[in-house]
SEPAMI-796280 format. One record per residue (C-alpha): residue in one letter; x, y, z. Coordinates in nm, 4 decimals. Layout:
# SEPAMI-796280
<A <X Y Z>> ...
END
This chain:
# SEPAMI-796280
<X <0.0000 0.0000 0.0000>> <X <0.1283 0.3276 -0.0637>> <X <0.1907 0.5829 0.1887>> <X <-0.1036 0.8141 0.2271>> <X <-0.0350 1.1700 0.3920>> <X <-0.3513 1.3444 0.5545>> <X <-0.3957 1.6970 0.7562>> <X <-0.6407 1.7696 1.0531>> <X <-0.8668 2.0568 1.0582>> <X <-1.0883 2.1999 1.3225>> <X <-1.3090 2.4571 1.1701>> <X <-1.4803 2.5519 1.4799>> <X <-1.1211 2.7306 1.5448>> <X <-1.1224 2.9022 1.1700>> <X <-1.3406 3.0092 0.9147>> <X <-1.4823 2.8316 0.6557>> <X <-1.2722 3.0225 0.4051>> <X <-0.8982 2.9849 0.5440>> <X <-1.0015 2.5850 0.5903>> <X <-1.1413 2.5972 0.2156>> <X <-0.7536 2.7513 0.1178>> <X <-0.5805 2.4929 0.3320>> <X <-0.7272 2.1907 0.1826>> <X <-0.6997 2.2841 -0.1730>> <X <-0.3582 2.3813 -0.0926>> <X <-0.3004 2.0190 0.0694>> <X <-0.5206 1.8698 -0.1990>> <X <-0.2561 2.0142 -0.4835>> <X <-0.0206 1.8724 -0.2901>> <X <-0.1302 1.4993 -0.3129>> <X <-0.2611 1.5138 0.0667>> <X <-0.5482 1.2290 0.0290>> <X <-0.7187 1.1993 0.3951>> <X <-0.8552 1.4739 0.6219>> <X <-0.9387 1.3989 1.0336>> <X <-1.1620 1.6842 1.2394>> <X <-1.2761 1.5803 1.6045>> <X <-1.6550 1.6316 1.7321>> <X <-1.5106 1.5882 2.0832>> <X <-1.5238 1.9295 2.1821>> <X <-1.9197 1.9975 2.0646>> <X <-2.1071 1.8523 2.3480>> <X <-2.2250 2.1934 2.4894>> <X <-2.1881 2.3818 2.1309>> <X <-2.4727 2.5479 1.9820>> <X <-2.5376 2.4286 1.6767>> <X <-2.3786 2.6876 1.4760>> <X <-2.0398 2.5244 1.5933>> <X <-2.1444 2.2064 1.4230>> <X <-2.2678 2.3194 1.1043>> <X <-1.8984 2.5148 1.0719>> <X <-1.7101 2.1445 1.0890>> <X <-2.0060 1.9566 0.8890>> <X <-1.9607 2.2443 0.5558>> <X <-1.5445 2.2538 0.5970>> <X <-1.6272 1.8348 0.6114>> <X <-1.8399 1.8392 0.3188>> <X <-1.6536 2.0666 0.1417>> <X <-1.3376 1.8217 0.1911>> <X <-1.5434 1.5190 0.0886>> <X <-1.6324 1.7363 -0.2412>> <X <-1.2762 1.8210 -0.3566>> <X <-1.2166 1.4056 -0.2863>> <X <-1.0632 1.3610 0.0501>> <X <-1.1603 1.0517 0.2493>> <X <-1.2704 1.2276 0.5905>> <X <-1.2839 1.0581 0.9396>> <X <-1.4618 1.2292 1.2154>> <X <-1.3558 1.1581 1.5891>> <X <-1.5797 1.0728 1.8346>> <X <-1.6398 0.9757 2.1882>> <X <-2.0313 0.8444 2.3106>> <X <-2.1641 1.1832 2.4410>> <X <-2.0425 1.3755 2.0659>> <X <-2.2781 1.0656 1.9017>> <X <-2.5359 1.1292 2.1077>> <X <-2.5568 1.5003 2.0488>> <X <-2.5285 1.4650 1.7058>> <X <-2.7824 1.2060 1.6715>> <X <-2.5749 0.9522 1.4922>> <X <-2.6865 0.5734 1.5533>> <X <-2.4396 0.3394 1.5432>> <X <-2.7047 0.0780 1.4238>> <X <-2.7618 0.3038 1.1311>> <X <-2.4968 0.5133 1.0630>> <X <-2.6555 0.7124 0.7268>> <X <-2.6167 1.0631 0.9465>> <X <-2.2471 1.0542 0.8720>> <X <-2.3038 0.9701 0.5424>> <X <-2.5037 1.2719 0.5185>> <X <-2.2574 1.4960 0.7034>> <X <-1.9938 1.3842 0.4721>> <X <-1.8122 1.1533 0.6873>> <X <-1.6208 0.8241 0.5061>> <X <-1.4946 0.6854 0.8605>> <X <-1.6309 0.7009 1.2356>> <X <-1.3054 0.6979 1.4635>> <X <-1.4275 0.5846 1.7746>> <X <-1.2301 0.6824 2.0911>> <X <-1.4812 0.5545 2.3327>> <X <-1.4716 0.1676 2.4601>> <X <-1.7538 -0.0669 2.3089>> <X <-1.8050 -0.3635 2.2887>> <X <-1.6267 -0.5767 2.0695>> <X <-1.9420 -0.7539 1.8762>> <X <-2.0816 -0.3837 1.8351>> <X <-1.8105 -0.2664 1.6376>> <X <-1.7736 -0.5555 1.4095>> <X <-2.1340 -0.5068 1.3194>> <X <-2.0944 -0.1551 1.2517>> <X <-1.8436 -0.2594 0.9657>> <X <-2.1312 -0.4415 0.8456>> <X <-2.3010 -0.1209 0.7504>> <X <-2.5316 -0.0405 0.4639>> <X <-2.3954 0.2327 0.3688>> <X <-2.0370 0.1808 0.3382>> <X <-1.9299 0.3458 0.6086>> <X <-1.5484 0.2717 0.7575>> <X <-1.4695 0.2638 1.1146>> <X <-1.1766 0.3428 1.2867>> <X <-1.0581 0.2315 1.6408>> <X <-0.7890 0.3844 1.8429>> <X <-0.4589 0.2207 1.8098>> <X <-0.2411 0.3611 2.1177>> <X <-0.4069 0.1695 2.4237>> <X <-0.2457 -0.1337 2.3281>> <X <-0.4910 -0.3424 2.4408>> <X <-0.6644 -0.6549 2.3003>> <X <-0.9776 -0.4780 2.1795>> <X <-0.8914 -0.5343 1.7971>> <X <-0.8330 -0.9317 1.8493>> <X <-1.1757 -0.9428 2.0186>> <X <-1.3514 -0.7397 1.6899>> <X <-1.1749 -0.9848 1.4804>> <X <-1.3605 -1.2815 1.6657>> <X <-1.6948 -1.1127 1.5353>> <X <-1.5697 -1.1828 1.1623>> <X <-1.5669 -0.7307 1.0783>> <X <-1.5501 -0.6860 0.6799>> <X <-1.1603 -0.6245 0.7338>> <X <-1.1292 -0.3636 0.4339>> <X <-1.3478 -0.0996 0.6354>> <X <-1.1757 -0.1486 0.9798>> <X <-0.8277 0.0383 1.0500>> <X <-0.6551 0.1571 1.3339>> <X <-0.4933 0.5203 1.4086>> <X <-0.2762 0.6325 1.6661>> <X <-0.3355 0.9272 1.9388>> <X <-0.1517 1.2748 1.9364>> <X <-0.0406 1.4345 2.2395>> <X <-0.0257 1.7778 2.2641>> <X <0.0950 1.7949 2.6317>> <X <0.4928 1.7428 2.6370>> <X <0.6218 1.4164 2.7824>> <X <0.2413 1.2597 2.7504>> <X <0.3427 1.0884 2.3646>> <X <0.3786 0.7170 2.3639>> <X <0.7366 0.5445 2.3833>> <X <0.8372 0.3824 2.0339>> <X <0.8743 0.0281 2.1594>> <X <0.5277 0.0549 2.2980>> <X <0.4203 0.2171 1.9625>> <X <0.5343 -0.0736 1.7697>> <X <0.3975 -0.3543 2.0156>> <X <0.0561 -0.1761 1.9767>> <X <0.0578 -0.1503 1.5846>> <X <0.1234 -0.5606 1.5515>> <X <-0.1923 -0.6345 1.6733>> <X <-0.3326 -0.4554 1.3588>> <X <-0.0749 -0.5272 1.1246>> <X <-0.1120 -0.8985 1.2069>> <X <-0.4519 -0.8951 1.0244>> <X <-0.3234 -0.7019 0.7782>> <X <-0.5408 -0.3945 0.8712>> <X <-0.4227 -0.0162 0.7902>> <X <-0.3036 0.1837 1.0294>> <X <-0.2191 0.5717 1.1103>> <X <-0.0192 0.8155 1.3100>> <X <0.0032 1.1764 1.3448>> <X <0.3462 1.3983 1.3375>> <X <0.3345 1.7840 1.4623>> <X <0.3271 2.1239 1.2814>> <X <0.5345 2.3754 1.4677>> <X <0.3417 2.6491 1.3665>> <X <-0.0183 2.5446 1.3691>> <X <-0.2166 2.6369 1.7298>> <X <-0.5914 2.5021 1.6323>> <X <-0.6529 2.1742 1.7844>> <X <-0.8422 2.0005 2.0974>> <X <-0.5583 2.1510 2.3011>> <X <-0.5863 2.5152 2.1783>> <X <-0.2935 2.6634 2.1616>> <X <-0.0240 2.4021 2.1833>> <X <0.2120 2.3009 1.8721>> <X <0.2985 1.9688 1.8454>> <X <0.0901 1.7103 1.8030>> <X <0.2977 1.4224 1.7695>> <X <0.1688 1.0149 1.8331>> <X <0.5858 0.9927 1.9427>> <X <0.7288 1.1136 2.2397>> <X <1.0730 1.1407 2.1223>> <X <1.0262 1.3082 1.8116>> <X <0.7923 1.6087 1.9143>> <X <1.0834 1.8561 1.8101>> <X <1.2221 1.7069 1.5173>> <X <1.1477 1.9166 1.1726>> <X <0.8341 1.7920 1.0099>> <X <1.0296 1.5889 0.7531>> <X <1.2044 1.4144 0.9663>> <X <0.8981 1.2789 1.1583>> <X <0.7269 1.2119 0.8680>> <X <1.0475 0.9814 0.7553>> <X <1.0391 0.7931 1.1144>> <X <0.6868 0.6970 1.0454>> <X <0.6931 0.6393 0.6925>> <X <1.0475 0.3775 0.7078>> <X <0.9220 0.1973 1.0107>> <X <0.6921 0.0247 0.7581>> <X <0.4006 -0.0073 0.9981>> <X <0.2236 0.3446 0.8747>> <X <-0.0123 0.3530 0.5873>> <X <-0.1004 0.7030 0.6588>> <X <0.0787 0.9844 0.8158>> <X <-0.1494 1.2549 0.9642>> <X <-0.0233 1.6523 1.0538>> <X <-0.2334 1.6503 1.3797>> <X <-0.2540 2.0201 1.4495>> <X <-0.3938 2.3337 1.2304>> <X <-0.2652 2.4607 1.0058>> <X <0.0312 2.3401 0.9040>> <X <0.2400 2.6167 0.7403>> <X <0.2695 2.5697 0.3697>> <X <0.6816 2.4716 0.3742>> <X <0.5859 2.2120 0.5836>> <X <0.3190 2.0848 0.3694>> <X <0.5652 2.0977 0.1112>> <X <0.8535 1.9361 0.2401>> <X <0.6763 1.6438 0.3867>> <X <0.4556 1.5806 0.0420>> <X <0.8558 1.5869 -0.0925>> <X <0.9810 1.2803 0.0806>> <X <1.0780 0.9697 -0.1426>> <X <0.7779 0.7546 0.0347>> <X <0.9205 0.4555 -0.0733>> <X <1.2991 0.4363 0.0019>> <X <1.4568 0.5396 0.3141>> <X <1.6354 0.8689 0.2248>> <X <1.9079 1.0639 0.4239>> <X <1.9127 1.4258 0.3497>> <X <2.2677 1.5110 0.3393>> <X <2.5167 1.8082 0.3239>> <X <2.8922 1.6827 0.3064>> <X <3.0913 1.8479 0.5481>> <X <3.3708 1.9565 0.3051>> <X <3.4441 1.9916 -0.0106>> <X <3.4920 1.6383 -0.1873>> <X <3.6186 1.5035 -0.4945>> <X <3.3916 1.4544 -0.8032>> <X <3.3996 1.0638 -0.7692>> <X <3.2878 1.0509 -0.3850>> <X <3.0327 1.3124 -0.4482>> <X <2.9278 1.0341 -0.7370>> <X <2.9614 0.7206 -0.4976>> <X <2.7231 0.9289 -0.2607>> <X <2.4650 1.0673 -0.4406>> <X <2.4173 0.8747 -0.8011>> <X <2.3563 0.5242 -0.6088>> <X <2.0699 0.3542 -0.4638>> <X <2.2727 0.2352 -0.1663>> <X <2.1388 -0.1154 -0.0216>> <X <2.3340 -0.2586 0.3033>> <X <2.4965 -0.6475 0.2433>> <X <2.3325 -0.9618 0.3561>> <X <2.6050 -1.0552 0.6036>> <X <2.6075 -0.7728 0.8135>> <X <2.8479 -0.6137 1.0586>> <X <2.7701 -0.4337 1.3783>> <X <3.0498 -0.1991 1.3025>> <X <2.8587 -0.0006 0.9837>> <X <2.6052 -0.0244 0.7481>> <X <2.8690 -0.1401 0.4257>> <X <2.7728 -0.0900 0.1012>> <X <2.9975 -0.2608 -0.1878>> <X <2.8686 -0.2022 -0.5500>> <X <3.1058 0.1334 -0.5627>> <X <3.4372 -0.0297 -0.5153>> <X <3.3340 -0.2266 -0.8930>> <X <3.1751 0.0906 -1.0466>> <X <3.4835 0.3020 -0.9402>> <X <3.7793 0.0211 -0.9269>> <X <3.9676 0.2150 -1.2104>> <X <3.8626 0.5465 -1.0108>> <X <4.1735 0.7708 -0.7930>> <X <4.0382 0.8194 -0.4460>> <X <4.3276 1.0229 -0.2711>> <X <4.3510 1.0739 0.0763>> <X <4.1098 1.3450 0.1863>> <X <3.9687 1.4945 0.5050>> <X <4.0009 1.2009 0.8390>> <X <3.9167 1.1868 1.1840>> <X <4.0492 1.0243 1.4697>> <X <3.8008 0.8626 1.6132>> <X <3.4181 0.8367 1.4129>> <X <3.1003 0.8531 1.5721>> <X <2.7070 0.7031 1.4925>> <X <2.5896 0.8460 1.1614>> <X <2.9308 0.9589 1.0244>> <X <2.9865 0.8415 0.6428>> <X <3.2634 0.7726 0.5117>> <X <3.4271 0.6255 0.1597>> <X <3.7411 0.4323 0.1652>> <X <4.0665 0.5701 0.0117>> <X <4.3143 0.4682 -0.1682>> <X <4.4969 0.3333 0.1116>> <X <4.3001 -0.0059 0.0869>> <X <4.3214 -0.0697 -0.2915>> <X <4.0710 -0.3962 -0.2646>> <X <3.8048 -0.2148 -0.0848>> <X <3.8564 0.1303 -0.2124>> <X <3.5027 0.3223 -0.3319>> <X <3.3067 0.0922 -0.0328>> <X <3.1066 0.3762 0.1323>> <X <2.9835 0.3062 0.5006>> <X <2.7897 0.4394 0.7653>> <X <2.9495 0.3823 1.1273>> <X <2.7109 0.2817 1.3722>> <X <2.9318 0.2649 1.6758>> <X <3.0977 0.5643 1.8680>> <X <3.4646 0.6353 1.9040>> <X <3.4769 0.4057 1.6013>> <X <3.9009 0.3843 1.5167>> <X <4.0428 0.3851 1.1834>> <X <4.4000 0.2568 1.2358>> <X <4.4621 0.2370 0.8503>> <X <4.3486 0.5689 0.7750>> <X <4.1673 0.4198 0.4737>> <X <3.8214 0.6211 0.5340>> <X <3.7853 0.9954 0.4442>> <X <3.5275 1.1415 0.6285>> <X <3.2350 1.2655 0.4064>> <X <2.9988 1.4284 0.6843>> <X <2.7400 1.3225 0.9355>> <X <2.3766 1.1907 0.9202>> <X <2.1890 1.4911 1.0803>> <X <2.0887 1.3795 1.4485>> <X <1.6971 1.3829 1.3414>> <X <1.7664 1.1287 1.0959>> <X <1.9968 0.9175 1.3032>> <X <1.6806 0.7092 1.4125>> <X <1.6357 0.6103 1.0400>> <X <1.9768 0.3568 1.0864>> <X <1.7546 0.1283 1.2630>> <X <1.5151 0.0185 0.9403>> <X <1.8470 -0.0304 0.7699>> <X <1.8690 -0.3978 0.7932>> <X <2.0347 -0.6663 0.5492>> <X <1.9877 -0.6045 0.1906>> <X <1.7591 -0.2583 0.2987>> <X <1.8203 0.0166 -0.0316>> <X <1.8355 0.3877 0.1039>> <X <1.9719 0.6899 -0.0010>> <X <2.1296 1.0184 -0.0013>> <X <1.9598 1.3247 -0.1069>> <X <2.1951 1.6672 -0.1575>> <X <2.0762 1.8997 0.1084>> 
END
């Protein structure tokens, strides 16, 4: 499945108009999915409602697949019944996202809609609610799960915990979501705060490189901004990333020669089978480039995590191998590497999807 990117709005906090510009902007963009929340309407006059149901609709119109949050009080002032769910059809809604418990048997009946109406469950409890839907035999293509945010700092979910939740929806082969944070956008249920990330540990990383974290982990279909409005770089940048193979955006840290700056950047890199804990090693240059000059550049004496480097020609055989040192205070005794530059600390996380025979590459920053 191809990685989807979506946006959140919350028109309540807006006007119709500057949501209208924001999802045509993200629309151009190849944005594909749009979440709002109907948490916050419980004691809203119903003006506040018809502001998210026309920015909704007006989403659904311009082909977005929309999912609406919701909790059992928001249902119950809105009047949707989940035993016939043609409300949110009306309102424009694709998916229900329901944040509330229920039972198990409910839910998978639900899927069983008339209407065609998804349903979305939330991902980030961890808990064994999925595997108990799945015993009521749901029509799998309109169930998913999707992560929280966390706009408070230090509330985000650890990544181990993160990935031991998203296996019990990946193991029936369900799609999943997660949200990364604008820096600049203020609308949300938390009014006010920036980032909205699902990860604790990447709440200030740039938007690209949280985007990248959740895209390579390969357990993301769709990667949400959580908070409004994302500023229009952002949008940019993250509807830029290579989706498919894990990319390192990468400034050299000197000046190097014409064949390195080749071995870098005109190769999709892919780590060897028998691995070393030492680097990730990548081979195919030292036959492209064996008739090649590699002179003794710029050297360190001592390498640390995320430092790349391409051997000289101090080690003939080897010579045009380029390598990624995973280990700190890593020696070079033969003064055979010349340092190239460092893996920017955001991106340092990425090393981890980088397993045998994994492609990636570098992208000139």
């Amino acid at each position: 499945m191809k990685k989807q990117l979506g946006i959140s709005i919350y028109p309540e906090q807006s006007t119709f108009e500057k949501d209208k510009a924001y999802l045509d902007f993200a629309k151009s963009l190849g944005y594909t999915q749009v979440f709002t929340s109907y948490f916050h309407v419980n004691n809203q006059p119903i003006e506040v409602i018809d502001k998210i149901n026309k920015s909704l609709k007006y989403a659904k119109s311009i082909g977005f697949y929309t999912i609406a949050d919701f909790e059992n009080v928001s249902l119950q002032r809105l009047g949707i019944d989940l035993n016939d769910p043609k409300k949110c059809l009306e309102m424009g809604i694709d998916c229900i996202r329901l944040d509330s418990p229920s039972l198990p048997s409910e839910i998978a009946e639900l899927t069983h809609n008339r209407y065609g109406i998804d349903v979305q469950l939330n991902m980030s409890n961890n808990d064994n609610l999925i595997t108990n839907v799945m015993d009521f035999k749901p029509i799998k293509s309109r169930l998913s799960g999707c992560h929280n945010f966390y706009p408070q700092k230090n509330t985000a979910i650890p990544y181990d915990f993160f990935k031991e939740a998203n296996q019990k929806y990946l193991q029936h082969r369900l799609s999943t979501a997660a949200f990364i944070g604008s820096h600049v956008g203020t609308q949300g249920p938390a009014l006010g705060n920036k980032e909205f990330p699902t990860l604790e540990f990447m709440r200030f990383y740039d938007v690209v490189s949280q985007a990248k974290i959740l895209m390579y982990c390969d357990e993301v279909d769709v990667i949400f901004f959580g908070n409004a409005y994302a500023s229009e770089e952002e949008l940019k940048l993250v509807s830029q990333i290579d989706r498919d193979e894990i990319t390192f955006d990468f400034k050299t840290a000197h000046q190097v020669s014409p064949v390195e700056e080749k071995i870098l950047f005109n190769h999709l890199h892919f780590r060897r089978m028998d691995i070393t804990e030492a680097f990730i090693r990548y081979t195919m240059t030292r036959v492209y480039y064996k008739a090649e000059k590699i002179l003794v550049g710029k050297q360190k004496a001592s390498y640390n995590k995320g430092d790349v480097v391409i051997i000289n020609d101090n080690d003939a055989h080897y010579k045009g191998e380029c390598h990624i040192i995973l280990q700190d205070n890593f020696k070079d005794d033969e003064k055979k590497y010349n340092f190239i530059g460092s893996i920017k600390p955001e991106e340092l996380f990425l090393l981890n999807f980088i397993k045998a025979n994994n492609r990636y590459q570098f992208k000139k920053n």
